[in-house]
C-alpha positions in Angstrom: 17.1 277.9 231.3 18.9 278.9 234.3 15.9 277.7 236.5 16.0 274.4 234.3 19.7 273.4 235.1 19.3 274.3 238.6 16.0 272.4 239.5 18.4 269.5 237.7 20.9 270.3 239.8 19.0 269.7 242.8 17.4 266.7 241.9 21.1 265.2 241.3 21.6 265.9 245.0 18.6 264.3 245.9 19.6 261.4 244.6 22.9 261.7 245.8 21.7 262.1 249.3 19.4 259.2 248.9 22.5 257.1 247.9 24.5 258.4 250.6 25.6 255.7 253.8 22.9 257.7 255.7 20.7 257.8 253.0 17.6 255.5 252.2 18.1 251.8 252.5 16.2 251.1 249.7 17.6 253.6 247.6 21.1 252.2 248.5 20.1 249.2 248.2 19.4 249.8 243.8 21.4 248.6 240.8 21.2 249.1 236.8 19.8 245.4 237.4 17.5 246.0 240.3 16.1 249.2 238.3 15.5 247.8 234.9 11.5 246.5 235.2 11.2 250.6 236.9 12.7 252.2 233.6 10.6 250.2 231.4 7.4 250.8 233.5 7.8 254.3 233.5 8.9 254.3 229.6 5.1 252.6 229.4 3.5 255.7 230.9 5.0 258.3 229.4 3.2 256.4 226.7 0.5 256.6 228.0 0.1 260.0 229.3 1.2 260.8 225.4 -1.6 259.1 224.1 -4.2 260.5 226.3 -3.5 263.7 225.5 -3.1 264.8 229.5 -0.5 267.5 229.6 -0.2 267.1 233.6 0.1 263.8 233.4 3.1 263.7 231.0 4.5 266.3 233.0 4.6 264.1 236.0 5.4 260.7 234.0 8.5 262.5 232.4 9.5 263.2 235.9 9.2 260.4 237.2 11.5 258.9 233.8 14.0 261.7 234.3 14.2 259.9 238.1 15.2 256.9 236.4 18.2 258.2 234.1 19.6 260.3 237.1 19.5 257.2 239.3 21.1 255.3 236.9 23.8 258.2 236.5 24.1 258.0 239.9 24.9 254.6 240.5 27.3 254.4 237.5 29.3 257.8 239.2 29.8 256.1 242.0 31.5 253.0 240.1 33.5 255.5 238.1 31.6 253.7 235.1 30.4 257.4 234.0 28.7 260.7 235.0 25.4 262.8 234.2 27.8 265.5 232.7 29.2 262.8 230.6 25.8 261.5 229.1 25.0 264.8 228.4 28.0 265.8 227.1 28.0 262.6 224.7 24.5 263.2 223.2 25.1 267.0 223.0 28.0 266.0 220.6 26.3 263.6 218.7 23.6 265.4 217.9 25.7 268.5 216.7 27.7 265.6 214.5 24.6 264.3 212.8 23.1 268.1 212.2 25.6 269.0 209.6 23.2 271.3 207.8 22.5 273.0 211.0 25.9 273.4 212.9 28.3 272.6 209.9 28.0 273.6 206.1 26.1 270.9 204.9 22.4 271.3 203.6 19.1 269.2 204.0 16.2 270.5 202.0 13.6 268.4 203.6 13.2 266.1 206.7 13.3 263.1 204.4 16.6 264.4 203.4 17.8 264.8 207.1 17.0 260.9 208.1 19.4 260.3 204.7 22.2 261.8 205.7 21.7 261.2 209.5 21.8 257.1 208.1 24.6 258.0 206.0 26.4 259.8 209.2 26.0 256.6 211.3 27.0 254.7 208.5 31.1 256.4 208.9 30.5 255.8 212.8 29.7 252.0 212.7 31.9 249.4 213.2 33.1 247.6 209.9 30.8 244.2 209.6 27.9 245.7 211.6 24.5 246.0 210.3 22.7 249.3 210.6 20.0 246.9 212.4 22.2 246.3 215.1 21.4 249.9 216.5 17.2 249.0 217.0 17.0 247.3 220.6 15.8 244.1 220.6 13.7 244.6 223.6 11.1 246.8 221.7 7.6 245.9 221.5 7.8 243.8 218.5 5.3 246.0 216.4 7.4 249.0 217.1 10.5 247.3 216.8 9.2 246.3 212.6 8.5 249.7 212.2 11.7 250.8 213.5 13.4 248.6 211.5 11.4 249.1 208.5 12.2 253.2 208.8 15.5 252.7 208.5 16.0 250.8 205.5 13.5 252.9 203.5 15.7 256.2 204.5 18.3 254.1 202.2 16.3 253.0 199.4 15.0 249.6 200.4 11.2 250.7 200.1 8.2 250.0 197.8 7.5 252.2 195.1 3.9 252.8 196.1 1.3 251.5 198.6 -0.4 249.2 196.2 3.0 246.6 196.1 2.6 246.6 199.9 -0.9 246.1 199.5 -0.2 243.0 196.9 2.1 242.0 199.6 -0.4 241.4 202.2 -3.3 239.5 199.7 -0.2 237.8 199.1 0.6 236.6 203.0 -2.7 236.1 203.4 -2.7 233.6 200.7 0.1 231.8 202.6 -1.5 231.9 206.2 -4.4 230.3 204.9 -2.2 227.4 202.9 0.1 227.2 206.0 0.0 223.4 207.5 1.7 222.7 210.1 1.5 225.3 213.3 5.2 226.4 212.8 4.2 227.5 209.4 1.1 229.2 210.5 3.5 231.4 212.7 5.5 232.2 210.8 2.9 233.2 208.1 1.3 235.3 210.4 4.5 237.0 211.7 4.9 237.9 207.8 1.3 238.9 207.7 1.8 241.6 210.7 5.2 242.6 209.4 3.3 243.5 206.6 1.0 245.6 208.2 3.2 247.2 210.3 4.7 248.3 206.7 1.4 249.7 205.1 1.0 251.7 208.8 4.3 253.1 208.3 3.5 254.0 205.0 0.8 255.8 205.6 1.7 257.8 208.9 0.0 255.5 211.2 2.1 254.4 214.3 0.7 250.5 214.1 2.2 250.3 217.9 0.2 253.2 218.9 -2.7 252.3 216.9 -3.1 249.1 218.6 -2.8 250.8 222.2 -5.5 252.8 220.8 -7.6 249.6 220.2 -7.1 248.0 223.3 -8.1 250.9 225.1 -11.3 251.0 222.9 -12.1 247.3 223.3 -11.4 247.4 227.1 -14.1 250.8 227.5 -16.7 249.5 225.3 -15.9 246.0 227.1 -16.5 247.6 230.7 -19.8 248.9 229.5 -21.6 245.8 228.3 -20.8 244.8 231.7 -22.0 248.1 233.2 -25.2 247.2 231.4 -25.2 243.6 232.1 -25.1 244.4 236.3 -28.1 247.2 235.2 -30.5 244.6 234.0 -29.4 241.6 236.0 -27.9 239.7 233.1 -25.3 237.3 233.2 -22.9 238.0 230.5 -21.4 234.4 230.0 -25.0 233.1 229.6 -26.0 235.3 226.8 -26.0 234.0 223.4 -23.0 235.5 221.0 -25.9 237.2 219.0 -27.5 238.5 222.5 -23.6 239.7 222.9 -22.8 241.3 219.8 -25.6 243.5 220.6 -24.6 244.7 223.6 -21.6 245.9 221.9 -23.0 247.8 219.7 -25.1 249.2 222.0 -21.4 250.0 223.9 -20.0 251.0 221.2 -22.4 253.5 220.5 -22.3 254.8 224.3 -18.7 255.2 224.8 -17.2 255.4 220.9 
């Protein structure tokens, strides 16, 4: 621990000396505005590094986000908006506040229990006339924003009974995609349609945010081979018929999984 705080410690005065007049120009030159599209990007690969499994690799992307909140710290100490011992300070609290049944006398049998009462604790700190919604960022990727959003009303009761009403629920949106006329209709239908999915995901342990990064990573490797294969034997991809195509990728599929 002590090592912890004081590798910390010195990457605070990195970025301190970075800031400084003598520092880096471009360092100096950063805002919270200027630094936004970095925070996100390295949000992404943390992701990523997550998903592949690659211990290294997370190592170094959770470096390179822990860059990003000290920056921002940074910037906001030397506005007197706020400090790093502040942040920490103010999550350290919170998370001792909504832990009743582990720093108080309260008691939580399971983990469903926990999310309860960590709802019902947020509940007392929120603003009169604001939705427990409000907290879920709107700049989430939209499949793990319905997920997110979905979670929280289910720790308060709003949920099916069982997965076959949710399954119901989607024959039935699927009903009303294909009746949909106009092409406002359509989208909305399908938005309905995915929220839907997004809720039978949830349901059933499946991330539907991760699932689909897990799909797109599929399609793009068994993609890149058919054209691997295509360079092989001197084919043209685009000229192939769809059946001539469909059997490359299976063929693909079958190389790379």
């Amino acid at each position: 621990m002590r090592d912890d705080l004081a590798q910390l410690a010195a990457l605070v005065d990195t970025i301190a000396r970075l800031r400084a007049p003598d520092g880096c120009p471009w360092d100096r030159k950063q805002t919270h505005t200027s630094l936004r599209s970095s925070l996100l990007a390295e949000c992404y690969e943390v992701l990523e590094a997550l998903d592949s499994g690659d211990a290294a690799g997370l190592r170094e992307e959770l470096g390179d986000l822990l860059l990003q909140i000290v920056f921002h710290t940074q910037i906001a100490a030397e506005t007197g908006e706020f400090t790093l011992a502040e942040v920490a300070r103010g999550i350290n609290e919170k998370l001792v506040r909504r832990h009743p049944h582990v720093f108080g006398a309260a008691e939580a049998g399971d983990a469903e229990e926990v999310l309860h009462n960590w709802e019902e604790l947020k509940e007392q700190e929120r603003e009169e006339g604001a939705s427990m919604l409000d907290g879920v960022s709107g700049q989430m990727p939209a499949l793990a924003y319905s997920r997110e959003v979905q979670q929280k009303v289910a720790r308060v009761g709003f949920d099916w009974e069982d997965d076959d009403g949710v399954i119901e629920k989607l024959e039935e949106e699927v009903r009303e995609l294909n009746e949909a006329g106009s092409p406002q209709r359509k989208a909305e239908e399908y938005g309905d349609l995915l929220f839907t999915l997004v809720n039978i995901a949830r349901r059933q342990g499946v991330d539907a945010e991760a699932a689909l990064r897990g799909a797109n990573r599929r399609f793009y490797r068994r993609f890149s081979r058919m054209e691997e294969l295509c360079r092989q034997r001197g084919l043209s991809f685009s000229r192939l018929s769809f059946r001539e195509q469909n059997g490359l990728w299976e063929e693909a599929k079958e190389a790379v999984g």
